[in-house]
C-alpha positions in Angstrom: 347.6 99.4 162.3 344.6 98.6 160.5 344.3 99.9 156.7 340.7 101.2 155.6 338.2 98.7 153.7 337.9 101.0 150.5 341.7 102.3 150.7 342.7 100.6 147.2 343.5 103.5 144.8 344.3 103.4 141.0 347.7 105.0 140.0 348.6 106.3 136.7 352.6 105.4 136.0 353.7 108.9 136.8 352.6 108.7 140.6 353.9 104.7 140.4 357.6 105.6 139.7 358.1 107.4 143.0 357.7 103.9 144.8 360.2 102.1 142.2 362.8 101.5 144.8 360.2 99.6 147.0 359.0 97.8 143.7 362.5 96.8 142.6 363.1 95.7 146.7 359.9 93.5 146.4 359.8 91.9 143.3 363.6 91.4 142.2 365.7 91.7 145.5 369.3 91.6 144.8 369.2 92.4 141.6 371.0 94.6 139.6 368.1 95.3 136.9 365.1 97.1 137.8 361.3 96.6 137.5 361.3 99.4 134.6 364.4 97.3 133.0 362.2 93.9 133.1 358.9 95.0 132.7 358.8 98.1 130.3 355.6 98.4 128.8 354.5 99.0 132.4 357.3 100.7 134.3 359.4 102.5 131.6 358.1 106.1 130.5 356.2 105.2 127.3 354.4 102.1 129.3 350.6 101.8 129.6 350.1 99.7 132.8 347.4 99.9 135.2 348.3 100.0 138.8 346.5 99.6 142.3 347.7 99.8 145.1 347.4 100.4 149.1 349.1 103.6 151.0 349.8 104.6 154.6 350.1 108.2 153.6 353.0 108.1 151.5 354.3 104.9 152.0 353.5 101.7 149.5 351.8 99.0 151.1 350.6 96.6 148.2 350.8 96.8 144.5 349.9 95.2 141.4 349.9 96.2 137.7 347.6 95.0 134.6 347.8 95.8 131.2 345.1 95.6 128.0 346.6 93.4 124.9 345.0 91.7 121.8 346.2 88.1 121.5 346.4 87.2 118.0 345.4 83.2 117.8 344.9 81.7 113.9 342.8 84.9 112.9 340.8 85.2 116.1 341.4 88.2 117.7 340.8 88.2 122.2 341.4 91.2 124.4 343.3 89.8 127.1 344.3 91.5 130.3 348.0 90.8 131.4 348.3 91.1 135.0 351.6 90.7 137.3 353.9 92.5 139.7 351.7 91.5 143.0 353.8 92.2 146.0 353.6 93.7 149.7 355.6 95.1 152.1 357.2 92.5 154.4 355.8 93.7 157.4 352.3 93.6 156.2 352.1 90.5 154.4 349.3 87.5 155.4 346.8 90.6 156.0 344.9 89.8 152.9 346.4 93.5 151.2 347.9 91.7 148.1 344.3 89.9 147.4 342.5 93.5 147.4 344.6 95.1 145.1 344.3 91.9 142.9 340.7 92.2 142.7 340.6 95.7 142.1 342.5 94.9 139.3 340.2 92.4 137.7 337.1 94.5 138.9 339.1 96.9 136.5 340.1 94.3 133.3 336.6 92.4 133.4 334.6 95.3 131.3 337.2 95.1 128.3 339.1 92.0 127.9 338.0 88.4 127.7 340.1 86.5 129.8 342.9 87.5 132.4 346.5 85.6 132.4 349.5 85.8 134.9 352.5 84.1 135.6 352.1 82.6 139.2 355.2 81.5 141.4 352.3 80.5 143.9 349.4 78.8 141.9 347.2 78.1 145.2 346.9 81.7 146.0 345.1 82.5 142.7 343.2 79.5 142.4 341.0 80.6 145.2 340.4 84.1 142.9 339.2 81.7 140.1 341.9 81.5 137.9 342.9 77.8 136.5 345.7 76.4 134.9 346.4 76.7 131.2 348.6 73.9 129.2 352.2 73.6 129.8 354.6 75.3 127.4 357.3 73.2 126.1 361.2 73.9 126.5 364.2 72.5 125.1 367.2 72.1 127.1 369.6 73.2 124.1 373.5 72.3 124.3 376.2 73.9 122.5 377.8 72.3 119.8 381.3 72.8 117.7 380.8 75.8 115.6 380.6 74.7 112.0 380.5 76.9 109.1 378.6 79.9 110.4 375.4 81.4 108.8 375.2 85.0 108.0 374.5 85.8 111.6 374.8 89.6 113.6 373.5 91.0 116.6 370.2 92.9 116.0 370.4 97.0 115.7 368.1 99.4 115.6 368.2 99.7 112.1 366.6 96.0 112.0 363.3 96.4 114.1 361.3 97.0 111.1 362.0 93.9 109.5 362.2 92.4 113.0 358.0 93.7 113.7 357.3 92.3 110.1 358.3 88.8 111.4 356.6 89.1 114.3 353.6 90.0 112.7 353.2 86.9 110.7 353.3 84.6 113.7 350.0 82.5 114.0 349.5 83.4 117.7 351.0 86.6 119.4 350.4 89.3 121.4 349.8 92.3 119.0 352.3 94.9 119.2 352.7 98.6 116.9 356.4 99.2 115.5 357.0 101.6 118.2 355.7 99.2 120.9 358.1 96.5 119.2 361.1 98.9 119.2 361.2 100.0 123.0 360.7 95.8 123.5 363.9 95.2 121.6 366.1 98.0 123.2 364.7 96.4 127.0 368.7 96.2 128.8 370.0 92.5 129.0 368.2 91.6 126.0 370.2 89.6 123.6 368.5 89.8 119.9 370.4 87.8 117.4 369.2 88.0 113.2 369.7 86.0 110.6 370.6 88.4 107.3 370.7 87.1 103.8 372.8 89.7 102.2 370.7 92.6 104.0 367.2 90.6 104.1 366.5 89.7 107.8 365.1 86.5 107.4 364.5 85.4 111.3 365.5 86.5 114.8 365.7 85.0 118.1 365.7 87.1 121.8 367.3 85.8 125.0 367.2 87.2 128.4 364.8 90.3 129.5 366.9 91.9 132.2 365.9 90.3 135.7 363.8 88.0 133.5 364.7 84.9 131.0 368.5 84.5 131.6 369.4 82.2 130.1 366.0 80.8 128.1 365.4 82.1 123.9 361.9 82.9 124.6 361.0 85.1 121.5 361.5 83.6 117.9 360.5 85.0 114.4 360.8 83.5 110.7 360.6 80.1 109.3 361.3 77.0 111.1 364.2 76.6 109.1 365.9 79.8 109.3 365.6 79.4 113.0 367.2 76.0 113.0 370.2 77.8 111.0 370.0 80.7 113.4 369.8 78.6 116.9 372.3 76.9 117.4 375.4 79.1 116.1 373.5 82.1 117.9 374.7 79.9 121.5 378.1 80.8 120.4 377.5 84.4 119.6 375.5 84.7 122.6 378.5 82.6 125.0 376.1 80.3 125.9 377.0 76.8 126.6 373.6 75.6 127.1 370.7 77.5 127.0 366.4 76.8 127.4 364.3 77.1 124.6 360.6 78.4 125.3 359.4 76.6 122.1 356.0 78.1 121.1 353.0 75.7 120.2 352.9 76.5 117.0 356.5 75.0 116.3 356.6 71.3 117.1 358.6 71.0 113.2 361.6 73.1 115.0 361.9 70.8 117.9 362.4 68.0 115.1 365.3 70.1 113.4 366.9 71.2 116.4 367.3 67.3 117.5 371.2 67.5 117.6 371.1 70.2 119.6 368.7 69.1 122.2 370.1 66.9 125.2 366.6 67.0 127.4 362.9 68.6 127.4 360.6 70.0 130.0 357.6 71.4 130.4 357.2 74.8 132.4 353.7 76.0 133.7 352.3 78.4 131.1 350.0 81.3 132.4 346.8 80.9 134.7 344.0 82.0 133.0 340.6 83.4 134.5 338.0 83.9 131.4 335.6 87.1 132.1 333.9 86.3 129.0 335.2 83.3 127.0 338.2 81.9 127.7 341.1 81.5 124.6 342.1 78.1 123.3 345.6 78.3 123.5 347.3 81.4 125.8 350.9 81.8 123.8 353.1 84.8 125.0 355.9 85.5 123.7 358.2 86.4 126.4 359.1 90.5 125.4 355.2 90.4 126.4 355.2 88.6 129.9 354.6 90.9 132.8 
């Protein structure tokens, strides 16, 4: 069967979540989360992805999904598309579908955002679409120690997210979120959100996990280097984690330092791929509640 040349449609999320169950199969196969559990602020009901994809009638044949954020570096201020769930249907991969929907996507992002970013688990493929590496992000292999006296430290509820936004907020680079956009983040199922509360002033907080995505790795931080040194290691223990992966943001090299007893080995993981449609940004930190 051959698929027509200009057959690439644009979905809103509405006519997406019928082909969920072919989404979930695709991109997280086994699992028990779904592709509206990891990625919400494209899949879940109050999302605001773009999709494109290929049909045979009524049957998926290739999808991908983008999204339109500002990421907040020192002050500066870029419009950055956010582009990820790329997949095909198993009996129609190697037929170049995957690469059309991909660059009706960026045909799509290039009028309103300076630079695209995605998280590749085949680099090669997007090379040849022009996008390059960005630096390497920087994780700690953390290790759980004996639990000395404990800091005043609770599991994050609803009742926090205010405080937890206002922390995010004064991060020198992040992906700009509202308070509501924060909120549905923090409520995403097998999250893990662990405060730090100085007699009912939440003074830092630290995710883990993201559903299918992130076991295992604290890939979103807010506060003071210090309060998060506090927080880190007993929030292992709260969280039952013997060892755990720290995605240590750029901006944080002082943490690494206080963290030292806690830290039995480093790595460095591939941060996004980057293709600049205007100018490209210095430094491409996302915190992971952002990833897609």
């Amino acid at each position: 069967m051959s698929v027509a040349a200009d057959s690439v449609q644009r979905l809103d999320r509405r006519s997406v979540e019928r082909f969920l169950p072919e989404l979930d199969a695709w991109l997280l196969p086994g699992s028990v989360w779904s592709v509206q559990h990891t990625w919400p602020q494209l899949y879940r009901s109050d999302g605001d992805g773009a999709f494109f994809a290929i049909l045979d009638g009524d049957r998926l044949l290739s999808h991908c999904a983008c999204r339109v954020v500002t990421l907040r570096d020192h002050g500066a201020d870029h419009p950055v598309g956010l582009l990820g769930s790329v997949a095909t249907a198993p009996d129609h991969r190697g037929r170049g579908l995957a690469t059309r929907v991909l660059e009706a996507a960026l045909d799509h992002l290039a009028p309103h955002t300076d630079a695209v970013l995605l998280w590749a688990e085949r680099p090669e493929l997007y090379r040849r679409r022009g996008f390059v590496d960005s630096a390497a992000d920087r994780c700690l292999l953390l290790a759980r120690r004996p639990r000395r006296e404990a800091p005043a430290l609770r599991l994050a509820t609803v009742a926090d997210h205010a405080a937890l936004h206002a922390l995010h907020e004064r991060k020198p680079q992040r992906v700009a979120r509202s308070f509501h956009e924060m909120s549905a983040l923090l409520t995403t199922p097998g999250l893990t959100t662990v405060v730090l509360d100085r007699g009912g002033d939440v003074t830092a907080y630290a995710c883990t996990g993201k559903a299918a995505d992130l076991g295992g790795h604290w890939h979103e931080l807010g506060g003071d280097d210090d309060e998060l040194a506090e927080l880190l290691p007993a929030a292992l223990h709260l969280a039952g984690q013997t060892e755990a992966a720290l995605l240590l943001p750029p901006y944080r090299p002082r943490l690494a330092e206080l963290l030292h007893d806690h830290v039995v080995g480093e790595v460095d993981v591939p941060g996004p791929m980057v293709r600049a449609t205007r100018r490209r940004p210095e430094r491409c930190w996302v915190d992971g509640l952002d990833s897609v």
